[in-house]
DSSP file (Angstrom, degrees, kcal/mol; ACC not computed):
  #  RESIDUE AA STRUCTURE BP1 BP2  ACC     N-H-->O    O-->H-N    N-H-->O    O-->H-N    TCO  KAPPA ALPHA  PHI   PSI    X-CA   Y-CA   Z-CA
    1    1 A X              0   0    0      0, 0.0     2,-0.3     0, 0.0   120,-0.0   0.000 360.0 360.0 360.0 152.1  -42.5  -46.6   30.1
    2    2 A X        -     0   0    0    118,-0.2     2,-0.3     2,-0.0   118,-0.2  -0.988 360.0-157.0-112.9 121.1  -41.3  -43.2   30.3
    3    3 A X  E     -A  119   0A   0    116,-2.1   116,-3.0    -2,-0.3     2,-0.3  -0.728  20.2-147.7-102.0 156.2  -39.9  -41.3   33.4
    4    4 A X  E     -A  118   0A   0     -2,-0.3     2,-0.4   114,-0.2   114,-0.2  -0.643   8.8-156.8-134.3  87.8  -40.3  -37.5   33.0
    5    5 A X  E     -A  117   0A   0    112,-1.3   112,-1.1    -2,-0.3   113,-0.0  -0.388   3.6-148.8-111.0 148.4  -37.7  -35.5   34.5
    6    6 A X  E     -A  116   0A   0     -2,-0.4     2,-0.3   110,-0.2   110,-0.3  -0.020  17.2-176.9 -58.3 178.0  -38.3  -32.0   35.4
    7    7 A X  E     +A  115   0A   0    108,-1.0   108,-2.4   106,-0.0     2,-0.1  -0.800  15.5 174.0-151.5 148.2  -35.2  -28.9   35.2
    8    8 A X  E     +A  114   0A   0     -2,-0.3     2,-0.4   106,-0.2   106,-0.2  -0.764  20.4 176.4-148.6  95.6  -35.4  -25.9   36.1
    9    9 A X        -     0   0    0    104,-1.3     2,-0.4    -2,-0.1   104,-0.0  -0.902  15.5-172.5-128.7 146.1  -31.6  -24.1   35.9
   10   10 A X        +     0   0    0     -2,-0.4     2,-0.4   102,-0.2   102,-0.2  -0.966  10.0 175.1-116.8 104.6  -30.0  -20.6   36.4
   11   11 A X  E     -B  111   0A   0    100,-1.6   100,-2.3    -2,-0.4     2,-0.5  -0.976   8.1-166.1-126.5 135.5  -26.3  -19.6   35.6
   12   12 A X  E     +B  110   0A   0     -2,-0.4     2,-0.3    98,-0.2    98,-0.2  -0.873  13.6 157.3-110.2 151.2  -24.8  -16.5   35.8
   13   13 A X  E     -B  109   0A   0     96,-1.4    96,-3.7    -2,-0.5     2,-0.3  -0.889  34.3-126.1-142.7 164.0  -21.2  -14.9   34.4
   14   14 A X  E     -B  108   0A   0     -2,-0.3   142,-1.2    94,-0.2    94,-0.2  -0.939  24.9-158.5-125.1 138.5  -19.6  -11.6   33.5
   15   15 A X  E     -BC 107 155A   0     92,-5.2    92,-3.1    -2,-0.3   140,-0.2  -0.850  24.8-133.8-119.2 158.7  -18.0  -11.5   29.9
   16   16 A X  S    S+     0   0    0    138,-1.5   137,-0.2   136,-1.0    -1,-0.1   0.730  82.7  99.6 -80.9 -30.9  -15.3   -8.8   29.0
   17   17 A X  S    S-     0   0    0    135,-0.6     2,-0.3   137,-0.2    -2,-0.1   0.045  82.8-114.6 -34.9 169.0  -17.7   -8.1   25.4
   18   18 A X    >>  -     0   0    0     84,-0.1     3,-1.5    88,-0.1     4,-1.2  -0.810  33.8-107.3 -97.9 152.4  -20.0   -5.1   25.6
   19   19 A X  H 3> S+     0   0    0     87,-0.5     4,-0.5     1,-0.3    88,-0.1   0.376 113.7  66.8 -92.8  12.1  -23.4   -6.3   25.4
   20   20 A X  H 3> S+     0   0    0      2,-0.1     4,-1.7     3,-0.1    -1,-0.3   0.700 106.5  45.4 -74.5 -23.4  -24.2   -5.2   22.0
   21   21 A X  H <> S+     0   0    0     -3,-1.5     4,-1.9     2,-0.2    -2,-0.2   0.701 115.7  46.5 -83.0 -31.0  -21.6   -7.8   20.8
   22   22 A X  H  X S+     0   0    0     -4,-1.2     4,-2.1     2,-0.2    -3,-0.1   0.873 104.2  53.6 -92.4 -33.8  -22.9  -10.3   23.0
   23   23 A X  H  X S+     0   0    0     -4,-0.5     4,-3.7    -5,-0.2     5,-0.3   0.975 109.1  68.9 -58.7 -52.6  -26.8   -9.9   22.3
   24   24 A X  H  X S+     0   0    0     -4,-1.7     4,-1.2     1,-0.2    -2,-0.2   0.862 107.6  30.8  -2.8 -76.2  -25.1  -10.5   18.5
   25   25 A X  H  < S+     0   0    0     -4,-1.9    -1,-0.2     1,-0.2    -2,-0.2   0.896 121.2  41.9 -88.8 -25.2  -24.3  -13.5   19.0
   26   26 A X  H  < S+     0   0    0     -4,-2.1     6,-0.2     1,-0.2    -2,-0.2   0.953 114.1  57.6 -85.4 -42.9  -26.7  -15.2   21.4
   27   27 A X  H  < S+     0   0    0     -4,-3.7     2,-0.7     1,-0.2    -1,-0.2   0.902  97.4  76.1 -41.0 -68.0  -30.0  -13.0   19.1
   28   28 A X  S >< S-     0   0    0     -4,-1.2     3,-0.6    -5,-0.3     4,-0.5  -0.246  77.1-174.0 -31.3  63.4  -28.0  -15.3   16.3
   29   29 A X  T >> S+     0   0    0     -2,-0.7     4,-1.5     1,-0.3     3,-0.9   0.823  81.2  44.8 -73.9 -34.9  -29.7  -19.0   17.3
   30   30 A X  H 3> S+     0   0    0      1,-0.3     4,-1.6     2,-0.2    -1,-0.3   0.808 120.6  39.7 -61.0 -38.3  -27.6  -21.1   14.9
   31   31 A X  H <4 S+     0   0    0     -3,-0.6    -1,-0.3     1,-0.2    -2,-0.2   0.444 118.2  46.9 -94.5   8.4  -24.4  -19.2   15.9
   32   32 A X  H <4 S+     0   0    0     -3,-0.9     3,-0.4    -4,-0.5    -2,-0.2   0.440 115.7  45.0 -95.5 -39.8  -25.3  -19.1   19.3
   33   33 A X  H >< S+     0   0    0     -4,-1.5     3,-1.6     1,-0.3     6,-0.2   0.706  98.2  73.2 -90.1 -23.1  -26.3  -22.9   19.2
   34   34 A X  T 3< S+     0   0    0     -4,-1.6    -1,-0.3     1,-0.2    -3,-0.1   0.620  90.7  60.7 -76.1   6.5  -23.0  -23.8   17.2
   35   35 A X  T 3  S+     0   0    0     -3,-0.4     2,-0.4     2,-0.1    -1,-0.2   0.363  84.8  99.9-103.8  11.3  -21.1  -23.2   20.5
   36   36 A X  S <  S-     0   0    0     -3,-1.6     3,-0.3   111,-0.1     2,-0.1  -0.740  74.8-119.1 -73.3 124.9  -23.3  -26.3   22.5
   37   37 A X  S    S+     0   0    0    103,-0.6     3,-0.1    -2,-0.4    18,-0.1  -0.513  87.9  18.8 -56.0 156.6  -21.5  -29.4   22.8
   38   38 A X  S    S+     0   0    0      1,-0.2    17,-2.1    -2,-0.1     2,-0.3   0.366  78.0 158.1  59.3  -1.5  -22.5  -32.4   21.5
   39   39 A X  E     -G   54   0B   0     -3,-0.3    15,-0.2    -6,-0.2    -1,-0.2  -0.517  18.2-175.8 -63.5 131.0  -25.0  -30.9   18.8
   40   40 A X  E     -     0   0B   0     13,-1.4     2,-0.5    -2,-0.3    -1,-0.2   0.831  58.7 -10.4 -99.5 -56.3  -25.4  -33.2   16.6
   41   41 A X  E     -G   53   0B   0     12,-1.6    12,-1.4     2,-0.0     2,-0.3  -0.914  54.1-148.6-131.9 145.9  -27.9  -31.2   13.8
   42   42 A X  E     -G   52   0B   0     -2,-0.5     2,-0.5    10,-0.2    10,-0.2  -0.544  10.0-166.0-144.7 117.0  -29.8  -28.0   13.8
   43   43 A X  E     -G   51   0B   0      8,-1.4     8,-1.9    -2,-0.3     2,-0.2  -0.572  16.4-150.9-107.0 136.0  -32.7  -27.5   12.1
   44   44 A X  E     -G   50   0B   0     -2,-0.5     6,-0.2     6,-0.3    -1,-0.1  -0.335   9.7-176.2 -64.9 135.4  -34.5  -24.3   11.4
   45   45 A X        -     0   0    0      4,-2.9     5,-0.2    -2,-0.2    -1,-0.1   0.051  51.2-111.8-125.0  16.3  -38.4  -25.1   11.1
   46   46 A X  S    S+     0   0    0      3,-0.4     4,-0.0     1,-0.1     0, 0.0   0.656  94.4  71.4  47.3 147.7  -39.0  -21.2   10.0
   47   47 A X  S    S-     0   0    0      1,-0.1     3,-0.1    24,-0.0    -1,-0.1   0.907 127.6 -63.6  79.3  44.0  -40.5  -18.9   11.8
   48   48 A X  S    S+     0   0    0      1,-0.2    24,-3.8    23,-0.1     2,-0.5   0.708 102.0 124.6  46.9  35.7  -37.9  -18.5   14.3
   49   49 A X  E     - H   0  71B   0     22,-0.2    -4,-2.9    20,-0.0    -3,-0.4  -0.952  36.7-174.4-122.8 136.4  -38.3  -22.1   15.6
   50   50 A X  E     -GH  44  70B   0     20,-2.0    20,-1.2    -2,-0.5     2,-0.5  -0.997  14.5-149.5-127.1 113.3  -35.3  -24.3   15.7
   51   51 A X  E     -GH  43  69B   0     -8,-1.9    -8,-1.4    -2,-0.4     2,-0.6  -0.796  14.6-154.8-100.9 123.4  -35.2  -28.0   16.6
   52   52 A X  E     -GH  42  68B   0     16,-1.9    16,-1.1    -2,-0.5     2,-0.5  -0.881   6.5-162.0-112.1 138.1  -32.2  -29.0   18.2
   53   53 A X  E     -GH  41  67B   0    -12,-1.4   -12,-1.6    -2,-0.6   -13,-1.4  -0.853  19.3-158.8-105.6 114.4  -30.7  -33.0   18.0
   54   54 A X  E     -G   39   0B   0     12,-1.6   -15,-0.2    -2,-0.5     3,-0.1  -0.781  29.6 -70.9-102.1 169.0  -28.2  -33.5   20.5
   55   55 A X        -     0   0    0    -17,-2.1     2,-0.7    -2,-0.3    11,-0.4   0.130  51.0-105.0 -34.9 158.8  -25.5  -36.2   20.6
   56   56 A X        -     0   0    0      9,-0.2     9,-0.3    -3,-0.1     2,-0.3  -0.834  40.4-159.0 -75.2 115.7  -26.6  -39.8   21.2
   57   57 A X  E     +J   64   0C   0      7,-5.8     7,-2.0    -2,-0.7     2,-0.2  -0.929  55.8  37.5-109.4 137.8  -25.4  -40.2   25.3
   58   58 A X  E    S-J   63   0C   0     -2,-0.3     5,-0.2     5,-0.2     2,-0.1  -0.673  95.7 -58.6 121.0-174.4  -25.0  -44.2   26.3
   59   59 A X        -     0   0    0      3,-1.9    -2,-0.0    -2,-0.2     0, 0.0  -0.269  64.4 -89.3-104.1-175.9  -23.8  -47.5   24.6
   60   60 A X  S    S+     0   0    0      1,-0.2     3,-0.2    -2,-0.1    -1,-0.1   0.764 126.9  48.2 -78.6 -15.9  -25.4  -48.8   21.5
   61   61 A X  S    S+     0   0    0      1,-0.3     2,-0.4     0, 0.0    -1,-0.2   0.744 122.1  32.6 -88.9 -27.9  -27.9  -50.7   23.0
   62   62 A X  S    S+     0   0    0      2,-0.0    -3,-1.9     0, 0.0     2,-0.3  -0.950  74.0 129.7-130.5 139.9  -28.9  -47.9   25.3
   63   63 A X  E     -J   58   0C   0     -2,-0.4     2,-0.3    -5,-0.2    -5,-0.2  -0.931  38.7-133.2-150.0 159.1  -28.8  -44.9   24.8
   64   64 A X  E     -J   57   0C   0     -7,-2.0    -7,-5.8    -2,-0.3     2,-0.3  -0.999   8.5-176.1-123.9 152.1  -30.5  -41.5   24.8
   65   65 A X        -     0   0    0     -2,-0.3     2,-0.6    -9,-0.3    -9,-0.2  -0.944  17.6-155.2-141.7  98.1  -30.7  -38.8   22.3
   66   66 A X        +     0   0    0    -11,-0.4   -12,-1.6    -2,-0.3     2,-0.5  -0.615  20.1 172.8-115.4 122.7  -32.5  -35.9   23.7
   67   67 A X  E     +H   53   0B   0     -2,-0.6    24,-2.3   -14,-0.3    25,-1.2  -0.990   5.2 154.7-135.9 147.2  -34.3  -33.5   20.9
   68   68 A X  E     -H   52   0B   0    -16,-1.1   -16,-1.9    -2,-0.5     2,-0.3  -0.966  26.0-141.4-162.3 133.0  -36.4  -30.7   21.2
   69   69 A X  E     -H   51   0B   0     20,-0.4    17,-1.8    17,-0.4    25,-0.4  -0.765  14.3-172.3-111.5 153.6  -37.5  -27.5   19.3
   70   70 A X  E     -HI  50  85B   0    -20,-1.2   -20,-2.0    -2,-0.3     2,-0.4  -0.969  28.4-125.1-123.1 170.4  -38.4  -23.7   20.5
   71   71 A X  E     -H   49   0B   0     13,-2.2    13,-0.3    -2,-0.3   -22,-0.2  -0.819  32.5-142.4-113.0 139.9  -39.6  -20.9   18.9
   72   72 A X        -     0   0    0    -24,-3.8     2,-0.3    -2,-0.4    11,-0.1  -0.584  17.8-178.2 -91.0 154.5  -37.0  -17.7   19.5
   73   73 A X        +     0   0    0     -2,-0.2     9,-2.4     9,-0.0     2,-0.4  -0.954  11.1 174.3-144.0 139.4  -38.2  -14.1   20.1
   74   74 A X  E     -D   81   0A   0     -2,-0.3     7,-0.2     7,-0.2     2,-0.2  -0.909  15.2-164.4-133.4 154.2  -35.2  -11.3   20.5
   75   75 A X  E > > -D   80   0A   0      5,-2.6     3,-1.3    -2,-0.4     5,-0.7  -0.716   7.6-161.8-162.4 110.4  -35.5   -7.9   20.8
   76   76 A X  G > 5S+     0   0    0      1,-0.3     2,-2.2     2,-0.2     3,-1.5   0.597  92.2  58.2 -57.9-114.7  -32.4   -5.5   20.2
   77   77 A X  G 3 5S+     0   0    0      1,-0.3    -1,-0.3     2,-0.1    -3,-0.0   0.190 120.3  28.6 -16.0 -36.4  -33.9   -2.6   21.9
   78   78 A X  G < 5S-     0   0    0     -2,-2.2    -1,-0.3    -3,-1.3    -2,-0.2   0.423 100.4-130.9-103.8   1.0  -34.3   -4.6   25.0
   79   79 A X  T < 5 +     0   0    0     -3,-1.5    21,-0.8    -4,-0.3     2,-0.5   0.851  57.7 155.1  25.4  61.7  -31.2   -7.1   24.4
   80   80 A X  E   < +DE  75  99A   0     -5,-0.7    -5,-2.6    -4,-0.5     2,-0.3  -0.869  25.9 178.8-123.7 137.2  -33.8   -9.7   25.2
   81   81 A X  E     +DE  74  98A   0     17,-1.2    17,-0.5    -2,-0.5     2,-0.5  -0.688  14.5 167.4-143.0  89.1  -33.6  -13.3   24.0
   82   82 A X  E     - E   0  97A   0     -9,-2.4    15,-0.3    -2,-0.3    -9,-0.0  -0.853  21.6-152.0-134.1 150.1  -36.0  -15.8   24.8
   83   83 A X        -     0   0    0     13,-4.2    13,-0.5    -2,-0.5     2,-0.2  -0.156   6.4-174.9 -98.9-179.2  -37.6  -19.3   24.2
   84   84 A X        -     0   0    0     10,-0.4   -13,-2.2   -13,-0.3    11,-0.2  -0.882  37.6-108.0-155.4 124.4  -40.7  -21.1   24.5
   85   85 A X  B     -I   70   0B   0     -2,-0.2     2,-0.5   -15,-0.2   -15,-0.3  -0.463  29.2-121.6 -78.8 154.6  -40.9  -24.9   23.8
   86   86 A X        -     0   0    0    -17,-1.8     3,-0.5    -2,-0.2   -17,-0.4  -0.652  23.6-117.7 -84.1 132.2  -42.6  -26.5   20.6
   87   87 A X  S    S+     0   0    0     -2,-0.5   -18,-0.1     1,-0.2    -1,-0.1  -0.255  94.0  10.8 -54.8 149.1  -45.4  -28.8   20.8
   88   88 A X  S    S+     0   0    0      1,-0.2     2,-1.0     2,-0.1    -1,-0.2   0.304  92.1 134.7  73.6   7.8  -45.1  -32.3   19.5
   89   89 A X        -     0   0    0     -3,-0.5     3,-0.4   -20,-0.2   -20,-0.4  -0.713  67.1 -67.7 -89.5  78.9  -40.9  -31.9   19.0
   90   90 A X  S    S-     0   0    0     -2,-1.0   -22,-0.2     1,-0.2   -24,-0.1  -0.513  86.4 -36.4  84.8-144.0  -38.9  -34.7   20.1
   91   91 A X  S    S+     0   0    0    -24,-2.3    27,-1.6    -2,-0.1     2,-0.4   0.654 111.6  28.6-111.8 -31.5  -38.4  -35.8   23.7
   92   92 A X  E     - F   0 117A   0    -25,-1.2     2,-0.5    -3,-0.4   -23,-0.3  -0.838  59.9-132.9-130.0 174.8  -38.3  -32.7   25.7
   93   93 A X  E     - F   0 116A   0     23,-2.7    23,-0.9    -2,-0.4     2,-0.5  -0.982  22.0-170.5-119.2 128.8  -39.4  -29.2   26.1
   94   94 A X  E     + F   0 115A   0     -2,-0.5   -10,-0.4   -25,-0.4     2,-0.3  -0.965   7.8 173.4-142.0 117.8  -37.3  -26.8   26.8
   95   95 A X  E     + F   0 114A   0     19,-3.8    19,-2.8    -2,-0.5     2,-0.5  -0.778  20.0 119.2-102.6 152.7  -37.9  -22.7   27.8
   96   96 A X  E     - F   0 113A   0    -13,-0.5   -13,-4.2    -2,-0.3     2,-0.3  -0.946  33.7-136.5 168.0-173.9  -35.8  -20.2   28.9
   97   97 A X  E     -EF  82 112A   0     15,-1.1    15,-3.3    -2,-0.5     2,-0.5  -0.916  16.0-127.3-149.6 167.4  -34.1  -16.5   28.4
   98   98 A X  E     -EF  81 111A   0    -17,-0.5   -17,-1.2    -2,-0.3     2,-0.4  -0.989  14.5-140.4-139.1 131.8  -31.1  -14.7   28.6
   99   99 A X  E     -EF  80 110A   0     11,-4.4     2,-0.8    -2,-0.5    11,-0.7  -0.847  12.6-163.7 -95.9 129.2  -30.6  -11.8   30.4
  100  100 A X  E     + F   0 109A   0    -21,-0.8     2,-0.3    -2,-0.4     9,-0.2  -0.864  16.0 168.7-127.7 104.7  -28.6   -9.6   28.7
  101  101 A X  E     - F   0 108A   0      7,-1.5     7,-2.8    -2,-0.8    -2,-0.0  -0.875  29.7-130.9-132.0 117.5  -26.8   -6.2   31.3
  102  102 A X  E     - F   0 107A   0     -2,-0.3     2,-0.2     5,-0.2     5,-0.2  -0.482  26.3-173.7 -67.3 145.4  -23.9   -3.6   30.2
  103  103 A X  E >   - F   0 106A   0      3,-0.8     3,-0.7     1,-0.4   -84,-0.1  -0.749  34.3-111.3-125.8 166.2  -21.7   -3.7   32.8
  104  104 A X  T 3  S+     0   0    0      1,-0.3     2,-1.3    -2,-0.2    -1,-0.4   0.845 127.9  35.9 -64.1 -89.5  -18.2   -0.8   32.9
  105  105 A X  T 3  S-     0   0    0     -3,-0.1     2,-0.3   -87,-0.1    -1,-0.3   0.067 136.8 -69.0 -78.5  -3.7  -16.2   -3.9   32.5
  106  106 A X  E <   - F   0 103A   0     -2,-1.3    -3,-0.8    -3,-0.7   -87,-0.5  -0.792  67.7 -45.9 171.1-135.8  -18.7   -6.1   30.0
  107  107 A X  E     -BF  15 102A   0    -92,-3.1   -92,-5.2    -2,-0.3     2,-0.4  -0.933  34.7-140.8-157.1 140.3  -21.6   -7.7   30.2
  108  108 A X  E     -BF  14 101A   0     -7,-2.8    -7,-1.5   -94,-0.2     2,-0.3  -0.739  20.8-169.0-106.3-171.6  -23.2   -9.8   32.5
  109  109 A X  E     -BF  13 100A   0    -96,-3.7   -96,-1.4    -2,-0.4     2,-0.3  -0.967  11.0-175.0-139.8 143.2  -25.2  -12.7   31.4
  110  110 A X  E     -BF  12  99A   0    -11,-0.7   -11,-4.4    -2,-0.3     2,-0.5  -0.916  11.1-161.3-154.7 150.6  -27.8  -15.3   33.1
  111  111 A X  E     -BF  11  98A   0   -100,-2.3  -100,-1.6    -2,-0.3     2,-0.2  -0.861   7.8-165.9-127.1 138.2  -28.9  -17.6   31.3
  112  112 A X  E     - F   0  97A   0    -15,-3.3   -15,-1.1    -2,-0.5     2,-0.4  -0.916  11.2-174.9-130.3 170.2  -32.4  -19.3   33.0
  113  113 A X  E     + F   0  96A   0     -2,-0.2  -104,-1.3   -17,-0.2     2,-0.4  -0.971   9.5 172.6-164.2 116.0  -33.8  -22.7   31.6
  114  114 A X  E     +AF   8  95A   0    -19,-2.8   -19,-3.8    -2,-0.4     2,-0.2  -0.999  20.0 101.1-149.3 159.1  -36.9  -24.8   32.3
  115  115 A X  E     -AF   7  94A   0   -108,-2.4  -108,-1.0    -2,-0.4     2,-0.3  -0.841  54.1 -89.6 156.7 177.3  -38.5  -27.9   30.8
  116  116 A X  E     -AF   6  93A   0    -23,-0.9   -23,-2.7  -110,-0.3     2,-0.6  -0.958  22.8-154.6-132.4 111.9  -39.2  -31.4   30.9
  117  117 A X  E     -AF   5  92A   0   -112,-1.1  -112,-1.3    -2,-0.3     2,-0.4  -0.892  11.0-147.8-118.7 121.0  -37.1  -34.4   29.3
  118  118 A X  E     -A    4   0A   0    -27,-1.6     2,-0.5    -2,-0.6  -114,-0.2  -0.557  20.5-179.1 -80.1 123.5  -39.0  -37.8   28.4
  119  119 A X  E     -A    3   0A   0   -116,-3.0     2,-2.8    -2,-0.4  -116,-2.1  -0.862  32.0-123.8-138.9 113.0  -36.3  -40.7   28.9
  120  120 A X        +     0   0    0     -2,-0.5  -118,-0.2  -118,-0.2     2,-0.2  -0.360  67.9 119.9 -65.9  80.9  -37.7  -44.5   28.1
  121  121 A X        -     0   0    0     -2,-2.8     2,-0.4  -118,-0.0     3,-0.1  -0.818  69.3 -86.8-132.6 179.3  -36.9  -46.1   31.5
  122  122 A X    >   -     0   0    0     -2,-0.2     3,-3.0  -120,-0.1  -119,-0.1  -0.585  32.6-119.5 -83.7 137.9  -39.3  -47.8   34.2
  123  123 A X  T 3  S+     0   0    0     -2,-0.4     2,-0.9     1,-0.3  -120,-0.0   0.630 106.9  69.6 -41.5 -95.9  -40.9  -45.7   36.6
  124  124 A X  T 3  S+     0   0    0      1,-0.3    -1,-0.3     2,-0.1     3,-0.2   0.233 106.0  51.0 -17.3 -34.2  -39.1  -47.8   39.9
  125  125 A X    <>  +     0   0    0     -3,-3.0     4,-2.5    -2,-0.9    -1,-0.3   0.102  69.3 102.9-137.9  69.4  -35.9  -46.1   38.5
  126  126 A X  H >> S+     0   0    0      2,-0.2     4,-2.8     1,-0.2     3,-1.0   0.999  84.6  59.7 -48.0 -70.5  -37.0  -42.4   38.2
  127  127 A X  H 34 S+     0   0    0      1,-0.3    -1,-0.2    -3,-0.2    -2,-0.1   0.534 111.1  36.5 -35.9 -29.3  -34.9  -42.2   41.4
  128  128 A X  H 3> S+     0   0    0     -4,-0.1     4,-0.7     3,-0.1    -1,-0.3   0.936 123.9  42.8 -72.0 -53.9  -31.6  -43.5   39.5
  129  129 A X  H <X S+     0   0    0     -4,-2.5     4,-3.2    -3,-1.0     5,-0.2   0.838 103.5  55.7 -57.0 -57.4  -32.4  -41.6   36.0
  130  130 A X  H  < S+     0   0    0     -4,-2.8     5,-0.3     1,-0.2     4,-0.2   0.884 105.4  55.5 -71.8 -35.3  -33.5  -38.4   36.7
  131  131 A X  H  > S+     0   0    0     -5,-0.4     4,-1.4     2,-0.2     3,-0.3   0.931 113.0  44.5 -43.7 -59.0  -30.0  -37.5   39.0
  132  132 A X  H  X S+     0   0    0     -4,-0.7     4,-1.7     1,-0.3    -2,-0.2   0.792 107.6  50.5 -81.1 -22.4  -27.9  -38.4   36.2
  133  133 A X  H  < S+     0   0    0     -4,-3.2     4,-0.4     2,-0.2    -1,-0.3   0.459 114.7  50.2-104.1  29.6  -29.5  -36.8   33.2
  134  134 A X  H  > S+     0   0    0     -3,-0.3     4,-1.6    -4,-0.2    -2,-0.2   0.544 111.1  43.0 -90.5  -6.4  -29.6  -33.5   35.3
  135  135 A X  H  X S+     0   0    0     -4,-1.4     4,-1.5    -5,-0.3     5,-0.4   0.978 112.0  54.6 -76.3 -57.3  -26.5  -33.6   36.1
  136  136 A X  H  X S+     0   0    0     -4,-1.7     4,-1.2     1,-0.3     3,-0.2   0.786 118.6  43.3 -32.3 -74.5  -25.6  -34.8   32.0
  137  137 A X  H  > S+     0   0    0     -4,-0.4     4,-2.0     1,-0.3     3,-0.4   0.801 109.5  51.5 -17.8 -66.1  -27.5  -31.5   31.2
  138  138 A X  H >X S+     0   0    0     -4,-1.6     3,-1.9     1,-0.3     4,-0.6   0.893 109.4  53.2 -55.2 -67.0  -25.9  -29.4   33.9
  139  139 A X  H 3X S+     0   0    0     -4,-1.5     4,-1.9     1,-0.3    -1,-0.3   0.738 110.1  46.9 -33.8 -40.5  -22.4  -30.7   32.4
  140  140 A X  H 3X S+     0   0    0     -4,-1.2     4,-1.4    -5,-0.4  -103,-0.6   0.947 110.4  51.0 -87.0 -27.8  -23.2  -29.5   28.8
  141  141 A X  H XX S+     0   0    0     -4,-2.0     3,-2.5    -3,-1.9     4,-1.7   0.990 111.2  48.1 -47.7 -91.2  -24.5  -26.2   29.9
  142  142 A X  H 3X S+     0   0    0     -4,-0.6     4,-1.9     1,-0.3    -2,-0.2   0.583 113.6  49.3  -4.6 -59.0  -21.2  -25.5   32.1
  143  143 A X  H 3X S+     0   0    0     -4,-1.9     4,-3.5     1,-0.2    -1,-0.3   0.868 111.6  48.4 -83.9 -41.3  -19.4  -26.5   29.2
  144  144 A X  H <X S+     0   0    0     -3,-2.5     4,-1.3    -4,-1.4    -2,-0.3   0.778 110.8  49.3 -66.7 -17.1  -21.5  -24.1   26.9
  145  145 A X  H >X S+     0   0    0     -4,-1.7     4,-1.8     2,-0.2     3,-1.2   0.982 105.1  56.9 -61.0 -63.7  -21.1  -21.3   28.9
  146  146 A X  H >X S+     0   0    0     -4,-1.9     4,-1.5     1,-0.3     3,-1.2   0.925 113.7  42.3 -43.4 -57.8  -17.3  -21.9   29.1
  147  147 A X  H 3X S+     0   0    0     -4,-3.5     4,-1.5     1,-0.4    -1,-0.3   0.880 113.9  49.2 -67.0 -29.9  -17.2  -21.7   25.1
  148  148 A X  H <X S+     0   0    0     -4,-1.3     4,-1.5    -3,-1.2    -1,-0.4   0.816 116.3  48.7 -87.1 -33.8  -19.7  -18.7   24.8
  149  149 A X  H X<>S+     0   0    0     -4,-1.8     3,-2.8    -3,-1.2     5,-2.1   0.992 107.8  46.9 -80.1 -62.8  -17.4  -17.1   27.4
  150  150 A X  H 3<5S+     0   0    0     -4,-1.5     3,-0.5     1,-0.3    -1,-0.3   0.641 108.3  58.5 -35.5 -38.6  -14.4  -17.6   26.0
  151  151 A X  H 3<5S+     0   0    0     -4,-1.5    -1,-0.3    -5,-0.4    -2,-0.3   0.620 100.4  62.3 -60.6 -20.1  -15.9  -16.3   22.6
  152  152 A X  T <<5S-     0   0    0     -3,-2.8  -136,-1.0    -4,-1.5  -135,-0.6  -0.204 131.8 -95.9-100.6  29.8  -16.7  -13.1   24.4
  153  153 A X  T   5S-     0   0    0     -3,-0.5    -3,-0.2  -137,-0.2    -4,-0.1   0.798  84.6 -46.0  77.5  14.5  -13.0  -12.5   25.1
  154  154 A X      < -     0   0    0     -5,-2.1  -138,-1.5    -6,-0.3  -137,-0.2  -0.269  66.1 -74.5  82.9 164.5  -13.3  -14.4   29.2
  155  155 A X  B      C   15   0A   0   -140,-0.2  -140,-0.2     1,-0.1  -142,-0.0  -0.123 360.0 360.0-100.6 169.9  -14.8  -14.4   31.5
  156  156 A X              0   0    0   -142,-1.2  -141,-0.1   -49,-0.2    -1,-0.1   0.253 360.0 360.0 -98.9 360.0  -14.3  -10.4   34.3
């Protein structure tokens, strides 16, 4: 059986970069992605679609290992960066954008996120599951922010 739990998450920060420097790197999906924890691989599927493998989370007998591709679309003029999930890739789907605004002092950033992650448990304990992998999620996001932030010179 498969429980299927939804996210839908929003974070925002201000980075001391200017937001040409910062669109840079986040435009940049590999070098954008090499600051995620726990990525295990990432592969380019061409045509601006990227499948990403994260770490294995759990003991050896269970475990999850959550992969999932989207297709990128950026646009410098608009310092606009956003995803879409791919059909038929891995265990979840995953959308989302980054909003990209110079600020006198930076840039701020929010970064939004939605999709749906397939985890092989029994329905009866959706209620257990679905709590802990968003919170796992939330935890690796928070932690990618931190490094992205910290690559943009800290956080204003």
């Amino acid at each position: 059986m498969t429980v299927h739990v939804p996210f839908d998450l929003a974070y925002e920060m201000d980075v001391r970069a200017d937001a040409d420097a910062v669109y840079a790197v986040l435009a940049d999906v590999p070098l954008s992605a090499s600051h995620f924890p726990g990525l295990e691989r990432l592969v380019d599927l061409g045509g601006n679609r990227y499948r990403w493998e994260l770490a294995k989370l759990g003991t050896e007998h269970v475990h999850l290992q959550t992969v999932y591709a989207s297709r990128y679309h950026c646009d410098r003029q608009r310092r606009s960066v956003r995803w879409e999930p791919v059909a038929g890739e891995g265990n979840a789907r995953v959308g989302g954008r980054w909003v990209i605004e110079p600020r006198p002092q930076g840039t701020h950033l929010r970064l939004e996120l939605a999709g749906e992650l397939d985890v092989p448990a029994p329905a009866i304990t959706r209620a257990l599951v679905a709590p802990l992998v968003v919170a796992e999620n939330e935890r690796l996001i928070e932690r990618y922010l931190a490094n992205l932030a910290e690559r943009f010179g800290g956080e204003v």
